[in-house]
N, C-alpha and C positions, 0 to 999 in steps of 0.2 A: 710184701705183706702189709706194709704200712701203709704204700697207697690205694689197698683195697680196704684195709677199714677205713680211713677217710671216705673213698667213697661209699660205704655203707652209714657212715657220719651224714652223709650228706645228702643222701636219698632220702635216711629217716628224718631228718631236719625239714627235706621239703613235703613230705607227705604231710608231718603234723602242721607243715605253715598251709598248705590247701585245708586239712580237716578245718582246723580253726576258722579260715576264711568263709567255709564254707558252713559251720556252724555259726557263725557271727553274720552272716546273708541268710540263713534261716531265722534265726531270731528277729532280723529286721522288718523279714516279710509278716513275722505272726504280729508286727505292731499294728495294732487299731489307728485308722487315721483323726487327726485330732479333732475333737472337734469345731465349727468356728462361733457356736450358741450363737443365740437369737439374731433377727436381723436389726440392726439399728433403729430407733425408733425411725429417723431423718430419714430412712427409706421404706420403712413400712407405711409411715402418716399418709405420705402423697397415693402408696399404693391403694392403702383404704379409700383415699379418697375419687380415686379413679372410678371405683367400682360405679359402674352407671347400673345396671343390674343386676337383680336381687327378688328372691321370694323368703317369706318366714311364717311360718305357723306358730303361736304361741298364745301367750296370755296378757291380759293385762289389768292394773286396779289403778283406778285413780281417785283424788282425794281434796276437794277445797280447802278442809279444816272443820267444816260441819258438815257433810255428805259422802257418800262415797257411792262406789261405781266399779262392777269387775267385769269380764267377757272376754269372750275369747275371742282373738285378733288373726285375720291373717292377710299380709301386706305384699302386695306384687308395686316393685318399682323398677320402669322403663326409662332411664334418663331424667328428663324432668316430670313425667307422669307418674304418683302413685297412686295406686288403688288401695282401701284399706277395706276388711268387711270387718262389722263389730257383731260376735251371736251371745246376746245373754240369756240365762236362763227363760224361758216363754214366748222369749221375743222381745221380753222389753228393754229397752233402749236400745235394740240391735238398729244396725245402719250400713249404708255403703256409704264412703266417702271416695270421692277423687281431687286429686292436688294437683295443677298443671300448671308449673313456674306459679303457684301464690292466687291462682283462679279458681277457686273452692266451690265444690258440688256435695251437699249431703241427701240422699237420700232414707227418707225413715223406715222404720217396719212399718208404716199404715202408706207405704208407696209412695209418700209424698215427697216431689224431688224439689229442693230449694238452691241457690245459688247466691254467690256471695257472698254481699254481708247476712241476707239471713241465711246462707249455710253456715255460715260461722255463728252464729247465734243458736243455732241448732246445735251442733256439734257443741258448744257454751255448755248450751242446755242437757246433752246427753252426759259429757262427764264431768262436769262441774268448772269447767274454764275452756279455753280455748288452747292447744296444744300447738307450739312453733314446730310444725309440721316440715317446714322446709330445710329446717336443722336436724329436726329427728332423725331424718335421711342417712344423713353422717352417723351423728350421735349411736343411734341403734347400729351400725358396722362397727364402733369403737372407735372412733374419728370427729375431730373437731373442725366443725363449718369453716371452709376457708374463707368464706366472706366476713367471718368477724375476728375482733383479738377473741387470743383466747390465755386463759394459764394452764398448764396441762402437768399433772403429775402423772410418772410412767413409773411403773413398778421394774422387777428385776429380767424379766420374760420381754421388757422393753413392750410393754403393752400400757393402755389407758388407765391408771388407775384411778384417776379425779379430774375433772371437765368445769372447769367457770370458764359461760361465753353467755355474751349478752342478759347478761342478770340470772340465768340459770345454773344450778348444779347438778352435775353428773356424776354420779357413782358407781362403778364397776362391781359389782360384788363377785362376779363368776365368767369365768372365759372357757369353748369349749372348740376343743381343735375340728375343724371343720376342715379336710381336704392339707393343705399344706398351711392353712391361716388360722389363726387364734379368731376367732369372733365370741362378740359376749353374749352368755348365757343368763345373765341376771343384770338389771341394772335399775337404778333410781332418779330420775328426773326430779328435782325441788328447785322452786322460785317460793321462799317466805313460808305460806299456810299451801302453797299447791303441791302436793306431789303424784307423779306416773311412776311407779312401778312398772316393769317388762320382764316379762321369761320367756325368750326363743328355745321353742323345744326341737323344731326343726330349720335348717337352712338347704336354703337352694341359691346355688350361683352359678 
């Protein structure tokens, strides 16, 4: 008799060590895996910066300090080629601009196509200064030109919050998830009395 309670001890013993096991392996599966949050800036910087192509729809104001100037923008860049069309209200001061490694073409609304330094004196003349187009490239992805120092505040999302590179400031105001990447939705260009404002309403990559 004794050693069949024991063995009755000892059945029940192993059943409740499987239940348990087996409750203790269902609970591990219902864990949520953890998360590992944002990608480091040190590998998001260089990935922004790869990006060779890009389209954007949006807007823009720019500002000397006495004048100002707004339109809407939309920017196709191929590598070192970008295209920009400016449409303001009637037509005035709208333009085509092309940028090709730092070989500037403006095109006016009365058709007239200038190159060089008078596209750059045009362009001058449309928004009140002359805009470092070849940095914007970056800039506008939320990335700082590699080709100069820069100091860079990165917020908590490990994203651009504040840009000084070559005498200009960059401000981030808004980032908007596009695809798998944060890119910016609002941002503010100033050197001194100049500023560019930008709102990308749409992205293509």
């Amino acid at each position: 008799m004794a050693s069949r309670g024991h063995a009755r001890v000892a059945a029940w013993r192993g059943a409740l060590a499987a239940g348990c096991s087996a409750t203790l392996l269902a609970g591990c599966a219902s864990v949520p895996p953890r998360s590992t949050g944002p990608m480091p800036w040190e590998q998001r910087l260089p990935a922004l910066q790869a990006i060779t192509r890009f389209e954007l729809d949006g807007r823009l104001a720019a500002a000397n300090g006495r004048d100002g100037f707004s339109a809407g923008l939309r920017w196709k860049q191929d590598g070192d080629n970008a295209n920009l069309d400016l449409s303001a209200p009637l037509g005035f001061g709208a333009a085509h601009i092309v940028e090709n490694a730092g070989d500037l073409t403006v095109t006016s609304s009365q058709g007239v196509t200038l190159q060089h330094a008078a596209a750059s004196q045009e362009l001058a003349a449309i928004l009140g200064f002359e805009p470092p187009l070849q940095s914007l490239r970056y800039w506008v992805l939320g990335a700082s030109d590699p080709n100069f120092p820069s100091q860079e505040n990165i917020d908590a999302q490990q994203r651009l919050s504040h840009l000084e590179q070559d005498g200009w400031q960059i401000d981030y105001v808004e980032y908007a998830l596009v695809g798998q990447q944060w890119l910016p939705h609002r941002l503010t260009v100033t050197r001194q009395s100049l500023r560019l404002k930008l709102v990308v309403d749409t992205w293509r990559l």
